[in-house]
Structures are given as C-alpha cells and as structure tokens.
N, C-alpha and C positions, 0 to 999 in steps of 0.2 A: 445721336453719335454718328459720328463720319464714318462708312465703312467701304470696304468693295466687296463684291461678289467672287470667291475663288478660294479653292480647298486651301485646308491650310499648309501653309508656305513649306520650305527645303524638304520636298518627298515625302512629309506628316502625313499617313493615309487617314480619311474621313473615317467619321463612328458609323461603325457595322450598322448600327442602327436604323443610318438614312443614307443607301446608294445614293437617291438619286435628288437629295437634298444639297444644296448647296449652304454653306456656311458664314453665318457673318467674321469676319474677321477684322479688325481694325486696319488703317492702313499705316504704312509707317510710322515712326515714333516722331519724325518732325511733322505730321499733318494730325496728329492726336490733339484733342483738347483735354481741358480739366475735367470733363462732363467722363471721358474713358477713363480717368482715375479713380470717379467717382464710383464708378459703374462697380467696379473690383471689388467695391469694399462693402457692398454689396452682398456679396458669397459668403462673407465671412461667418453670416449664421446660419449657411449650411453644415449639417453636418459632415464633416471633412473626411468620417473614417468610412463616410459609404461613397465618396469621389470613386470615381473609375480613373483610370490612366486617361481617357482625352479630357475629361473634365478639367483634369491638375497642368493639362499637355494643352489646352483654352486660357487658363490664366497663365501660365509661364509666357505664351506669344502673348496675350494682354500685356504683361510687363517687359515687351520688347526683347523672351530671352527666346528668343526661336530657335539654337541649336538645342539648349538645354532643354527644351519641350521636346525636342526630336529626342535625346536620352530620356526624356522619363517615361515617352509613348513606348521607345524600342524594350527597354527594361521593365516595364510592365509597373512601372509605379503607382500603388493606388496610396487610396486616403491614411486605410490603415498602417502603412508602412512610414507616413511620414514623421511621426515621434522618434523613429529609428533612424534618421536620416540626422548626419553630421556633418561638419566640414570635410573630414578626412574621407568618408564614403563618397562624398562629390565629388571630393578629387580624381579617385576610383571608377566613377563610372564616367569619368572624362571633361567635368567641368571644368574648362582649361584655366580663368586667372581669379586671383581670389577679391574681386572687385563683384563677379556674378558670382562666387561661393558665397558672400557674404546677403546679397541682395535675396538669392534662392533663402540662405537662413533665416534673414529676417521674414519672409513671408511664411514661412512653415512655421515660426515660434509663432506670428500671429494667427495662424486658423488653428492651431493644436491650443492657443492660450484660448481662441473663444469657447472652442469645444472642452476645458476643462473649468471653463467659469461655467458651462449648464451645470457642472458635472457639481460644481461646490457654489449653487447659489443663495446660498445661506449668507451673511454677512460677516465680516469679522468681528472680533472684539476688543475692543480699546483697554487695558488696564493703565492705568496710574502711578506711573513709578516717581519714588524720590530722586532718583539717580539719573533715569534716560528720559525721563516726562511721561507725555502718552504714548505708550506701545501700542500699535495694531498688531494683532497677532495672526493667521491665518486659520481658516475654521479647523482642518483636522489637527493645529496643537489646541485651540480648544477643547476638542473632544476627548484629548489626550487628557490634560489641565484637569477637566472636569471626571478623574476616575480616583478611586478610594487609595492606589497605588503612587499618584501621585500627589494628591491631596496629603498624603502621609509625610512629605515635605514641608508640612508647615511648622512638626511636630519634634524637627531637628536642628538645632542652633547651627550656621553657618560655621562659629568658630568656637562652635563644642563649650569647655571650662570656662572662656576668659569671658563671657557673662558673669562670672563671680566676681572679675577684677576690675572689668568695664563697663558698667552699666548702660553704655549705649548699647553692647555688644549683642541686642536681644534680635535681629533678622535671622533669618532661619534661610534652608537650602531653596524653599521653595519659593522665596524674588528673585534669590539668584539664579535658578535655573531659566526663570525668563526671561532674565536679563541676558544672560547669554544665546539663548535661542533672539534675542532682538539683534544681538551684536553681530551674530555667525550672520541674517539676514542682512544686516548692513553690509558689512563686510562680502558677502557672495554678488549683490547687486552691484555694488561699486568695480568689483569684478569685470564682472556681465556688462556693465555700462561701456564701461573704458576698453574693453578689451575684448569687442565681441568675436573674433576670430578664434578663440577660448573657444567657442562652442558652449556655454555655461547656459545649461535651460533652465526654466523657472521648478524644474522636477528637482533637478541639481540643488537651487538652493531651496524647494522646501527640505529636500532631505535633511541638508546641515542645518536647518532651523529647528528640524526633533534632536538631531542628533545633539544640538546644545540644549534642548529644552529638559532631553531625558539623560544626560550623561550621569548626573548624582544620583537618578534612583535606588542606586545599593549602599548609598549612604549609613550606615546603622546609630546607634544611640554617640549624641557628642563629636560627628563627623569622622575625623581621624584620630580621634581617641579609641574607637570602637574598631579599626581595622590594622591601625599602625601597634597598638600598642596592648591593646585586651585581647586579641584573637591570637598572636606573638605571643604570651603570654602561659594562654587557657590551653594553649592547643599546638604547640611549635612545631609539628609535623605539618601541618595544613598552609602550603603557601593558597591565601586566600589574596585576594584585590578588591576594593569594591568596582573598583571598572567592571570587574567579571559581572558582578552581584547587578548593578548595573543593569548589564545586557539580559542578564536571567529575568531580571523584574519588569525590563522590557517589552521581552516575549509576554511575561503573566501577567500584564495591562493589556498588550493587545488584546490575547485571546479569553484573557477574562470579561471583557468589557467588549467583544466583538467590534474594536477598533473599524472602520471602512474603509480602509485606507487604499484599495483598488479604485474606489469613488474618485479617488481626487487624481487619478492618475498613476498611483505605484505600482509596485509588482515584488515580489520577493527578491531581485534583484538589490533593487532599491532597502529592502529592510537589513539585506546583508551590509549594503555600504553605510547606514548608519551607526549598524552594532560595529562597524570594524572604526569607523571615526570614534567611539565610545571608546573601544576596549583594544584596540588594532589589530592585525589581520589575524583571520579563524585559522590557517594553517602557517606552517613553518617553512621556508623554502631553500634554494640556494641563495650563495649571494648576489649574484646579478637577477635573479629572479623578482620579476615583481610578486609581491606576496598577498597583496591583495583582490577581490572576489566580486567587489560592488563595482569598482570603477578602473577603467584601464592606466595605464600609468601615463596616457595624454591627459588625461585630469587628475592625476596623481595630487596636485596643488592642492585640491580640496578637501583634503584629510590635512592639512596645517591651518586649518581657521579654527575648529573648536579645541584640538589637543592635537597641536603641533609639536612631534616627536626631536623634531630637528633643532630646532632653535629655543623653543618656549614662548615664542612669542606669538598666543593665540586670545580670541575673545573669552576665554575661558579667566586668562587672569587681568585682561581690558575690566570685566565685571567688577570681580572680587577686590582689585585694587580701590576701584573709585568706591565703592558699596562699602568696602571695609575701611576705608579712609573718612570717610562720611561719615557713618555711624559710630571710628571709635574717635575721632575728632583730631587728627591726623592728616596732615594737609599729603597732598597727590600731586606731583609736578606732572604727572605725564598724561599727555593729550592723544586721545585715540581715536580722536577724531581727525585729524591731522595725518595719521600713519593710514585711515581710510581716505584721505585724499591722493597720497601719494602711490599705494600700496600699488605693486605691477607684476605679472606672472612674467619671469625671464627663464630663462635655461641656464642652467646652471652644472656644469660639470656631467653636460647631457640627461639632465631630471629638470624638470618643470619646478621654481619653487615662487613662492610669494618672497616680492622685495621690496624692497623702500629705496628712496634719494637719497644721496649720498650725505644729503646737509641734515636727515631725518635722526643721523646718528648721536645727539644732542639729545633728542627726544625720546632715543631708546634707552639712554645709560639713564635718563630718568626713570624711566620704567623699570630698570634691574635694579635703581637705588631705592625707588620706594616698596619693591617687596624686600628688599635689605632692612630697611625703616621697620615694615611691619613684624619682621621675625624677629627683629633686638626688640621692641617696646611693645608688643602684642603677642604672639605666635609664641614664641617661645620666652615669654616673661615669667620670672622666678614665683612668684607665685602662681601661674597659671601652674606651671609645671607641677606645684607641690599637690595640687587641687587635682588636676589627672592621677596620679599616683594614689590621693586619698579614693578617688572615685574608683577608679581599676579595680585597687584592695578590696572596695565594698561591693563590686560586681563579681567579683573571684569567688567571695564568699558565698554571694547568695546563690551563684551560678546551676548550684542543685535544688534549688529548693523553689525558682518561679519559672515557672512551665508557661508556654505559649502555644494556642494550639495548629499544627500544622495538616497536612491531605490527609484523607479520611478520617478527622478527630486522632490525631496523632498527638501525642504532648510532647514538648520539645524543650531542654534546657537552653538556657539562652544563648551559651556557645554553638547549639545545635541547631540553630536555628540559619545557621548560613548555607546548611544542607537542603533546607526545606523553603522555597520561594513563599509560601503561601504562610507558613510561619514566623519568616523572616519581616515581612510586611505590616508584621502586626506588634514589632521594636520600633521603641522610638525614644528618643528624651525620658517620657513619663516612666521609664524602668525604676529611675532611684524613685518615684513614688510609690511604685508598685511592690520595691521591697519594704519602705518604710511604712507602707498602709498591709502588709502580709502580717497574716494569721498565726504564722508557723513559731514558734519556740525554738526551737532548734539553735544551738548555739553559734551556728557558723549563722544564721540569718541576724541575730542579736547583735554578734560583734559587727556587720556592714552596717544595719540600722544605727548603730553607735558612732562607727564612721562618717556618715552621712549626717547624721546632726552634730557632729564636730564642724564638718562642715559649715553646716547651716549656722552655730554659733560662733564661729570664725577661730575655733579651735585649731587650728592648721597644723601640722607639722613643721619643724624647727629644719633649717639646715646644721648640721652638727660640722661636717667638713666638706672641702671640696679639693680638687686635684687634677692636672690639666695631663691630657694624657700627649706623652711624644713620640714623635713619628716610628720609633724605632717599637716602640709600644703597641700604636694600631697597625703596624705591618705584621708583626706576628698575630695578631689576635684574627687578621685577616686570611694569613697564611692558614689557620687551624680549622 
C-alpha cells in the first residue's frame, strides 16, 4: 500500500500509546489504490465495541473523511457508542453535508452488522409457505416460533366459524403470523434500501419482524369470535382487546422460555417498541405529544408497517387478504408487491408517513375492495353468523363448569382466564371438545353439549326476521 510517513492530518493528535512512533497514513484519495480499499475491509471482523476513538479516527482518514475523524477523535467516539450513532447525531456533532452522513452510516451498519452476525451465528430457517413461497426467517423469531406460547397458534382457525361454511377455511393464526413477520421484513428493507438517509438499522427491522410475528398471540378460542363477541357478552364491564392479550403473552413467552434477545442486539428499549407496534403506545399524552417510548417520532413511520393506525394499510392485512383469498377460493386483485416497489417515507403535514405513487391509487381501491369482497361472502356470511351465535350460547353455558389451570394451580373459568396469562395460553379451538368430552351432568353443560352437536349435525338456527336499522335509530342508541 502507498503511504507517507506523517501524523495524522488537520491537528488529529497521535495515540498516547506511541509518542515517538510515527504512523502509516495513506496518502491522498487521488493516489490510493484498490489494494487500500481492500485493506478496510479487513477490520471488519474486529471487534468494533472494543475500537478506541483513534482506531474509528484510522479508518474514517482511510475513507478519506479526515474532518470527520477529527469529530470522532475530539468527541471521544469509541466502538461501543457506534450502534447509537444516527444521521441526526452526526448532524449534531458537526458533520456538515449529507453525502459524508450517509457514507459515515453506511460504515457503522457495516462493522455493527459483522459484530452482530458473531453475535446470532446460528443459521436461519426456511419455512414453506403456500402464499409467499420460501421464507427465511431470522434466528431470534425461530426461537420465538419454537415456544409452547406460540406454538399455541396452530390450535386457532384464522377465521374462527366459517370453517363450518368453507371448507378450505382450515389455516389457523399461526401461518399467518409468519407471513406477516415476512411481509413487515420486506417491507422495512425496501425501506432501508431506497431510503437510506431514514436511518432504518437492521435492529429497526428485526424489531418489526417479531412485532408482526407475535401480534395474534392473544388470539383466544375462534379468533374474534372469542374477543369481539364472548367476552362482550360473559363480562360487559371488562373493555378487553386481544392486542392487549397480545402484549401480556408476549412478555410470558419471553420470560417463560428465557428468550436471548440481548444476544442478537436488543435492549428493553427495543421490547417496548414492539409491544407499542402490537398494542400502541403504553401511556396517554397531549395532542401534539408524541406518545410513544420505543422510537422517536423521526421513525415514527415504523409503527405503520404491521398495524398502521392511520390509514389501514399495513402487512397485517397484505397477509390475511391473499392467505384468505387462497384458501376460501376468492380471487385477490391487489398486488403488494407492487406497493413495496413503490412505497416512500414523505412528510406529511410535518409527521413522517409511508406513501405510494400517485398512479399506485388503482391498486389500493383494490385492496379496500377485496376486504369488501371478503366481509359480504366470508366474514360476515349468514351462516357463519348463525354458527357464532350457536357457539357463543354453548360457551355461555358451559363457562362455569370447564376450568383451566392458571399461576400456582389456580383454576380458572374460561371467561377468567383473560386475567391469568398462564391460563389463558392453555384456550384454544379444542374448548367446544373439551365441553363435549366433560364429565359434568349439570344442566347448563348438557344444554351447550346439545348446542354443539346441533352444530355438528347441521341443525342450525333459522333466521325468523330481520330489520334494517335507520340512522335516526343508531344515533340514539349511540347517544345512550
């Protein structure tokens, strides 16, 4: 390598280490060859969080940014601080045009990326989807995947009843929760690609890739059969969500199953902005206040990829659209793949939000029409409905009589059980079995079992009448 003999350049004083050493230094950037490019890359599997300030203050004059070395030497930058470092802090400590903010960022995501591939050198895992093909997934939602809490997802139908009316209707929550933790990763990369002055680190999008992976955890028996309209019900005092349910069974998978999630780079930081993408933000604010805890409102954008409050338009229903169009044989005009080519972080009324092209708005009225499509001839089809209603009844009834056990051998009725995370984990689908294979006599258990193979013999309930309510009708009932 070409170099000269001479401390390093604008006032940078030599490492303490060696007065009276003089230092190779390259020499200008027009007299550099490929052989000094090479050199750099080189370091990369040093460990970066034990760099000292001249070490990082060596490679910044390597890449020809020699005032910028002079900030990192003056500022005391070492290895570990460089995770913490963003475009808007470089601006801060004086990195004057964003041509070197961008250059400094990209070399920091590369020595922070090598030092967290030691950190997760495990391999990923391919699953098989019918819908997005082969997924790779990242090791820590494997190890998520692979817990009894989430596993419990297999044991919950996607769309609750209308397996009775559709017999494709048989996928459950737990493809689709990966399918969405694949989409939130597409979608946060394509980001990150196009738009690196975002600042969007690969921490950013594993976050949103659990955050889609675990959003249904609170799922209970029949999706939102079990939240919308049994717990309404059994218990009308109780504003429950399963978002909430969610975030609880969140925490009780980590710390049940000793998650590692420091390994791969997190921090409790990072666990809040997930639960807030799940469930959204943990406190209440003013209104110009930003409300949330995980991430500042310059990334604000990335709480609208899994459960975008703003518009609706997130990988949450990218999944469930094509997934539920597929399996009830229902064709899907709207391409999301398409709206990740175009998709762009703009300002918008002074808030950061995710946008599309203007010519994109063709491909979104598809998207609002085919989950139109799917609530007329699926969702809310007349028979599904009568079939919640029979089921509800038969869960009302047995509701005292099948106990679940929840912390310290606690027994729980099944309404009771949204109280108790540990007994709540342990509902699923298999309930109407559990009442129909109970022991109990008891007449309120009798008449659900009776319900339940009406069911099963396709004994249904009749509609008798029906009646369209008018506006002057739901304004009062609203008012009350």
């Amino acid at each position: 390598m070409l170099t000269q003999k001479n401390p390093l350049k604008n006032g940078l004083p030599d490492s303490q280490d060696s007065d009276d050493t003089e230092m190779d230094v390259p020499l200008p950037k027009r007299f550099r060859s490929a052989e000094c490019v090479n050199s750099m890359d080189l370091t990369l599997t040093d460990k970066c969080k034990d760099w000292t300030s001249d070490d990082i203050a060596r490679r910044l004059v390597n890449m020809g940014l020699d005032e910028e070395a002079a900030l990192f030497k003056a500022q005391e930058i070492t290895g570990d601080l460089l995770p913490m470092l963003t475009s808007e802090r470089l601006r801060e400590m004086g990195v004057s045009t964003m041509g070197r903010t961008l250059r400094i960022m990209k070399f920091i995501k590369s020595v922070v990326h090598q030092e967290h591939k030691k950190l997760s050198p495990s391999s990923s895992k391919v699953f098989n989807d019918p819908i997005h093909g082969h997924i790779e997934l990242h090791p820590l939602c494997v190890k998520i995947i692979d817990t009894p809490q989430f596993q419990r997802l297999r044991y919950i139908k996607q769309l609750g009843s209308c397996y009775f009316v559709y017999p494709g209707a048989s996928h459950n929550r737990f493809e689709h929760s990966i399918g969405v933790c694949h989409l939130a990763g597409q979608l946060a990369h394509a980001l990150q690609r196009h738009q690196p002055e975002l600042d969007i680190s690969d921490k950013d999008v594993l976050c949103v890739q659990i955050a889609g992976l675990c959003h249904d955890l609170g799922h209970g028996p029949y999706s939102h059969l079990f939240d919308q309209k049994f717990i309404p019900v059994i218990r009308p005092e109780r504003k429950w969500k399963h978002e909430d349910a969610s975030v609880e069974m969140f925490d009780y998978l980590i710390e049940d199953n000793s998650i590692p999630y420091q390994e791969y780079g997190l921090d409790k930081q990072d666990i809040t902005f997930i639960k807030e993408q799940i469930a959204g933000p943990c406190r209440k604010t003013k209104d110009k206040e930003w409300p949330y805890e995980g991430r500042s409102s310059v990334k604000g954008f990335l709480y609208e990829i899994v459960a975008n409050k703003r518009n609706g338009i997130d990988v949450d229903k990218w999944d469930y659209f094509s997934r539920d169009c597929h399996m009830l044989g229902i064709r899907n005009n709207f391409d999301h793949n398409r709206f990740l080519h175009f998709a762009r972080v703009l300002e918008v009324d002074g808030q950061l939000q995710i946008c599309s092209r203007d010519k994109e708005v063709g491909n979104l009225y598809d998207m609002f029409h085919t989950r139109n499509t799917l609530h007329r001839r699926a969702y809310q089809h007349k028979t599904t409905n009568i079939i919640d209603t029979m089921i509800i009844e038969a869960m009302i009834k047995a509701n005292d009589y099948i106990m679940f056990e929840g912390k310290d051998g606690k027994q729980m009725k099944m309404s009771e059980t949204i109280e108790d995370v540990v007994a709540y984990s342990k509902i699923n689908d298999n309930v109407l079995f559990q009442i129909l294979n109970s022991n109990s006599d008891a007449k309120p258990v009798l008449e659900s079992k009776q319900i339940l193979h009406n069911i099963f013999r396709r004994k249904l309930y009749k509609c008798v009448a029906q009646t369209h309510v008018i506006a002057e009708q739901l304004i009062s009932k609203v008012s009350e």
